[in-house]
C-alpha positions in Angstrom: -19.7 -8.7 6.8 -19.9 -10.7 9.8 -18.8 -10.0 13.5 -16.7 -12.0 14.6 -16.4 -10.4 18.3 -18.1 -7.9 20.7 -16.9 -6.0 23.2 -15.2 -2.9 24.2 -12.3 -0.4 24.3 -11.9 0.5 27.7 -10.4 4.5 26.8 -9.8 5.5 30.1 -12.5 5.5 32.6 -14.6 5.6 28.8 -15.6 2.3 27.6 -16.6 2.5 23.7 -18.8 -0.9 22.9 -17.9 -2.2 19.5 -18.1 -5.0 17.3 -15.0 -6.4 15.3 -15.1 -7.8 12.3 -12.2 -9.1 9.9 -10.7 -6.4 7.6 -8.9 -8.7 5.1 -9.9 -11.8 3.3 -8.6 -14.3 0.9 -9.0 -14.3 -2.9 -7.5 -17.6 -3.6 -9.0 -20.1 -5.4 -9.7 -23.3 -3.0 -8.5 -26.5 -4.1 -9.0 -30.0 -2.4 -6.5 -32.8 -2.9 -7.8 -36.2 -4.9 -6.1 -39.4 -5.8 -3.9 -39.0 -9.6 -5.4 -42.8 -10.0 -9.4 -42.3 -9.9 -9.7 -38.7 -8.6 -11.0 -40.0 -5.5 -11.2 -37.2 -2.6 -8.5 -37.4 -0.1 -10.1 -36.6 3.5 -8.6 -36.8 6.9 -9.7 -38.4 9.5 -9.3 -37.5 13.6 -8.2 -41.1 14.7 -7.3 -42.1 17.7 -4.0 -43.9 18.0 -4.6 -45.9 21.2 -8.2 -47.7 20.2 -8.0 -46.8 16.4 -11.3 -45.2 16.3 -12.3 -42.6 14.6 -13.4 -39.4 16.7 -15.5 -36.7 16.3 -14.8 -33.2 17.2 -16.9 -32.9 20.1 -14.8 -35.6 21.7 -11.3 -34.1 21.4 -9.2 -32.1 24.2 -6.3 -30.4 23.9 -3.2 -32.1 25.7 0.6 -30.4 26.4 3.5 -33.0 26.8 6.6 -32.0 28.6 9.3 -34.2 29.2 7.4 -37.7 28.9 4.1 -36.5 31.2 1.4 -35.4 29.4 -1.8 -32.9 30.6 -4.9 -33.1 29.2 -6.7 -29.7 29.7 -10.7 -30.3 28.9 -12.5 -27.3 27.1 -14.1 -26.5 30.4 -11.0 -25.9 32.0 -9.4 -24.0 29.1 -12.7 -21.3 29.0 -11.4 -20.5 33.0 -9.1 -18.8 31.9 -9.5 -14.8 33.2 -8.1 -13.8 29.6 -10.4 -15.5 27.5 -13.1 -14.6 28.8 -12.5 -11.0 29.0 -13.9 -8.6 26.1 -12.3 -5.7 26.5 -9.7 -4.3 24.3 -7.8 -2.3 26.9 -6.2 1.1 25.7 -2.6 1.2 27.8 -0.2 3.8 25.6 -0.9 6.5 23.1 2.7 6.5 20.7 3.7 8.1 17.5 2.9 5.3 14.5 6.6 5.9 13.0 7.9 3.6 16.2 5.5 0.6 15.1 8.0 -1.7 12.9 5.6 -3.2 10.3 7.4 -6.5 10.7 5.0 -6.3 14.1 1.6 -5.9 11.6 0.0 -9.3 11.7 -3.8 -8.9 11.0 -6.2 -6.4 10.5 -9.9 -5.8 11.9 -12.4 -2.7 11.6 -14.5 -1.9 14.7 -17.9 -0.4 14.4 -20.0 1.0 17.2 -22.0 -0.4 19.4 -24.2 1.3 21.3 -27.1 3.2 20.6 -24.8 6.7 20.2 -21.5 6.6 18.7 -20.1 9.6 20.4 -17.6 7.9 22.5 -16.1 6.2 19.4 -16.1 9.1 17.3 -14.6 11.1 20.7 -11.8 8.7 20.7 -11.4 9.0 16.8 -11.1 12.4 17.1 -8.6 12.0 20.0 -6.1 9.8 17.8 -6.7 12.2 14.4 -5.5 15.5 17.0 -2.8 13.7 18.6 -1.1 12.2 15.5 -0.5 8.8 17.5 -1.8 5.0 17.2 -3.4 3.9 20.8 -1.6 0.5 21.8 -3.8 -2.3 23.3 -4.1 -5.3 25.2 -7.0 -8.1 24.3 -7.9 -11.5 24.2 -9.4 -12.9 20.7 -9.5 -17.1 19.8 -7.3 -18.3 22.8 -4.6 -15.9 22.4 -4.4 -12.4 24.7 -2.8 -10.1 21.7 -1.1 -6.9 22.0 -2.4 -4.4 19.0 -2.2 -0.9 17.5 -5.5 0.9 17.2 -5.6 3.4 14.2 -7.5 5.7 11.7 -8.7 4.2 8.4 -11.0 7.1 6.7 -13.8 7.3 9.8 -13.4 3.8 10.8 -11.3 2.7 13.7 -9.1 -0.2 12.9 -7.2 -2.9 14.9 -4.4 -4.2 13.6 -3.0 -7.3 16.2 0.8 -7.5 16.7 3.3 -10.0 17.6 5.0 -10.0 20.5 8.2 -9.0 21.0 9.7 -12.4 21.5 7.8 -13.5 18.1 10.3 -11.4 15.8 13.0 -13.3 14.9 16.5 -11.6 14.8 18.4 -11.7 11.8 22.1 -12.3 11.7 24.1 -13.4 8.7 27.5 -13.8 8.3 27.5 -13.0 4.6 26.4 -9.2 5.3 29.5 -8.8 8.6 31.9 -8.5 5.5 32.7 -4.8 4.4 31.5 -4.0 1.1 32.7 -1.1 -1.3 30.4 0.5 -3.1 31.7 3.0 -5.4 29.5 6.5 -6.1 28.8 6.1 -9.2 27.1 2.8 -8.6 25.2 4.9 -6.3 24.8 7.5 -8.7 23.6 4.8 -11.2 21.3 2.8 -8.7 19.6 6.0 -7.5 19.3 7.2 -11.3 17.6 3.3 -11.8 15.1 3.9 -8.4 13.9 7.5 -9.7 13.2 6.3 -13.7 10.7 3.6 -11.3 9.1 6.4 -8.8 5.9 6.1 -8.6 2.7 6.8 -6.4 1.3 3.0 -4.8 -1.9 2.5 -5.9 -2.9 -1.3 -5.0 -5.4 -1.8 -7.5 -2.8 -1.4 -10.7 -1.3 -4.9 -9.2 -2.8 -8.2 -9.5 -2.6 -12.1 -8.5 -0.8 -13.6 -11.8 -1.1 -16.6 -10.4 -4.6 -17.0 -9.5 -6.0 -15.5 -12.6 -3.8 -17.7 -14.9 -4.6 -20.3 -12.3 -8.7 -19.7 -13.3 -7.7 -19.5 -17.5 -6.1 -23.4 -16.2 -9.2 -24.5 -14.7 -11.8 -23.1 -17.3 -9.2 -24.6 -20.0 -9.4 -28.1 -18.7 -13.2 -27.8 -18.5 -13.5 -27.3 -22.0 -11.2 -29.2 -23.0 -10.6 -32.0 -20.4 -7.8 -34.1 -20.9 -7.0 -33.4 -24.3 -5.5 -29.8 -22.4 -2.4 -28.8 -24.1 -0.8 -26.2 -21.5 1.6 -24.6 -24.0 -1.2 -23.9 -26.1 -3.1 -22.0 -22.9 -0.6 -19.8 -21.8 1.4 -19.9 -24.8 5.4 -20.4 -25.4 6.9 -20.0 -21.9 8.6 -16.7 -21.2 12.6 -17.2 -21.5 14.1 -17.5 -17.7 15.7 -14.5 -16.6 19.3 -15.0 -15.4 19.6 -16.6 -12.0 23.3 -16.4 -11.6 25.2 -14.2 -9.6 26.1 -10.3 -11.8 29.5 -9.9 -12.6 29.5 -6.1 -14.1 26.9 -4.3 -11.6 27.5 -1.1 -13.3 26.7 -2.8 -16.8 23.9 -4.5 -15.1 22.9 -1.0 -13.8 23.3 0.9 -17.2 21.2 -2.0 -19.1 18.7 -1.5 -16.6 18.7 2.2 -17.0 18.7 2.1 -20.8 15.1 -0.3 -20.3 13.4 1.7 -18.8 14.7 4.7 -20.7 13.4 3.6 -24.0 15.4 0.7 -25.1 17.3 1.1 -28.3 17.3 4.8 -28.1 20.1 5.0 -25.7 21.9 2.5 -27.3 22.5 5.0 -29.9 23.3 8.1 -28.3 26.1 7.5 -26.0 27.3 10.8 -25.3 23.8 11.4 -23.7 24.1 8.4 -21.6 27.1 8.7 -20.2 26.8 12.6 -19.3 23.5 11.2 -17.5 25.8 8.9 -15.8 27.8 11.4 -14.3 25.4 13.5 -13.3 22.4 11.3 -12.3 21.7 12.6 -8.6 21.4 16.2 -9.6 19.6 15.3 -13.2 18.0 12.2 -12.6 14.9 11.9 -15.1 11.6 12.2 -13.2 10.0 10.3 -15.8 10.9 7.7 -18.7 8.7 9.2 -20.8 10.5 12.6 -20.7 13.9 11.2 -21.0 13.1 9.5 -24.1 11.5 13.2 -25.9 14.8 13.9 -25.1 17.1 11.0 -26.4 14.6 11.2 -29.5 15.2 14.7 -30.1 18.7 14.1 -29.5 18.5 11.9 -32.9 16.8 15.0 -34.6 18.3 17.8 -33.8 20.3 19.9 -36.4 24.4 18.8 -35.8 25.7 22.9 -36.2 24.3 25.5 -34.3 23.9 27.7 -37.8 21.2 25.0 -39.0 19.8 25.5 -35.4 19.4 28.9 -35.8 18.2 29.0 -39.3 15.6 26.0 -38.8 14.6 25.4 -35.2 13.4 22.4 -33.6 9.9 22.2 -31.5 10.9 23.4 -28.2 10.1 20.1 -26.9 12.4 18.4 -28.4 15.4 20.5 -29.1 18.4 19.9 -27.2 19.6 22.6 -24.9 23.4 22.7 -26.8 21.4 23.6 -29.9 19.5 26.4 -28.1 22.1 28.2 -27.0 24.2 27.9 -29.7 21.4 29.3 -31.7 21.4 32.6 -28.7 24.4 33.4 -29.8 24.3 33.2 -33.1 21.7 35.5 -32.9 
């Protein structure tokens, strides 16, 4: 990695000297645009619409026009700006990180030390990890003074830039100022659906769809050139999934349910499924695995308690009617 900035958190009367470099980057594959006719490439050019020549960077200022006038402002004149040409990312409020909306989050950067001892940053590491709380700051970076959060990623201080208040758009629509009823057991049946899908995050089990079957397009059309059949490549299009507005939610809701269940399973057993209707908050499955042992056993499981008793079923997979009919016959 390369820094991209230098300078210093001012902690205090502490100043910790680091360097900043950017925490993210992008994975997507770069195209260029070319003419469909000869596959010429398409460049642009900076030209200037009062002598029609072409400029070159070097030559170009930065103008704002208001109401017919315009100002040019030189590069000279933008560099005097105090801001820009301060480099210190000043520490002016210490708050708890559940009060930082994430809509705020706009890009990340890790600071390393940088100073011959790294006490002061570690000091102020170990100030944020005791305190529980993000340390808000004020700094300049690329023409813009930022406001940002400054927080604890393993031993690494990062700074994450936010927007400004006024940069958060509010959102009003009419469509949600109409009261909706929602009945419980669509709530029953929703939370039922959310807890069959629980899961820890773990980033790397996701990927980029498009860019890898973006690469299989690209090394296809090498091979092959234009002779490239697409359907062949990626094979018969998946059918569309319905676009249109649901009509039954709690159909929608079961089908869902029954998906992720096992399918076909709970199609057959619908005594099962609807007594895990009614009582989905309290016996929600915490896995689909586990609900479909069950619905499986369901299918197995001796129909009188006598055969119960006489032949058992793995304790796995026996159904808890069958168990305790089988207790008392005992």
């Amino acid at each position: 990695m390369r820094a991209i900035w230098k300078g210093a958190i001012a902690f205090g009367l502490v100043n910790v000297p680091v360097k900043v470099y950017s925490a993210t980057e992008d994975h997507d594959i770069s195209l260029h645009q070319v003419h469909n006719a000869d596959g010429g490439r398409i460049r642009y050019q900076r030209r200037c619409e009062v002598c029609s020549k072409i400029v070159d960077y070097e030559d170009i200022d930065k103008a704002y026009e208001d109401d017919g006038r315009t100002v040019v402002l030189s590069r000279e004149e933008l560099k005097s700006i105090p801001a820009e040409n301060s480099h210190e990312i000043d520490v002016v409020q210490f708050v708890p990180a559940e009060q930082l909306d994430p809509m705020m989050f706009e890009k990340s950067y890790y600071l390393e030390p940088d100073s011959k001892s790294p006490k002061a940053y570690v000091l102020l590491r170990r100030a944020l990890e005791d305190t529980d709380r993000v340390a808000i700051v004020q700094f300049a970076l690329r023409d813009k003074t930022r406001l940002g959060a400054l927080r604890i990623r393993g031993d690494v201080l990062v700074l994450q830039s936010l927007l400004w208040a006024d940069e958060v758009r509010e959102a009003s629509f009419p469509s949600l100022e109409t009261t909706i009823r929602i009945s419980a057991q669509e709530r029953e049946m929703s939370a039922a659906l959310v807890d069959s899908m629980a899961a820890d995050f773990e980033p790397d089990q996701f990927t980029d769809d498009y860019q890898l079957q973006l690469r299989q397009l690209i090394e296809a059309k090498l091979e092959k050139g234009e002779s490239l059949d697409t359907e062949e490549t990626f094979g018969v299009p998946a059918a569309e999934a319905g676009s249109g507005e649901v009509i039954d939610l709690m159909e929608a809701l079961k089908r869902s349910l029954e998906k992720k269940r096992g399918g076909g399973a709970a199609d057959a057993d619908e005594p099962a499924k609807s007594t895990a209707a009614k009582t989905a908050p309290k016996t929600a499955p915490k896995t689909a695995s586990r609900t479909a042992t069950k619905t499986t056993a369901a299918k197995a499981a001796p129909k009188t308690a006598t055969k119960a008793a006489t032949k058992p079923a793995p304790k796995t997979a026996a159904p808890k009617t069958a168990v305790r009919s089988a207790r008392k016959e005992a």
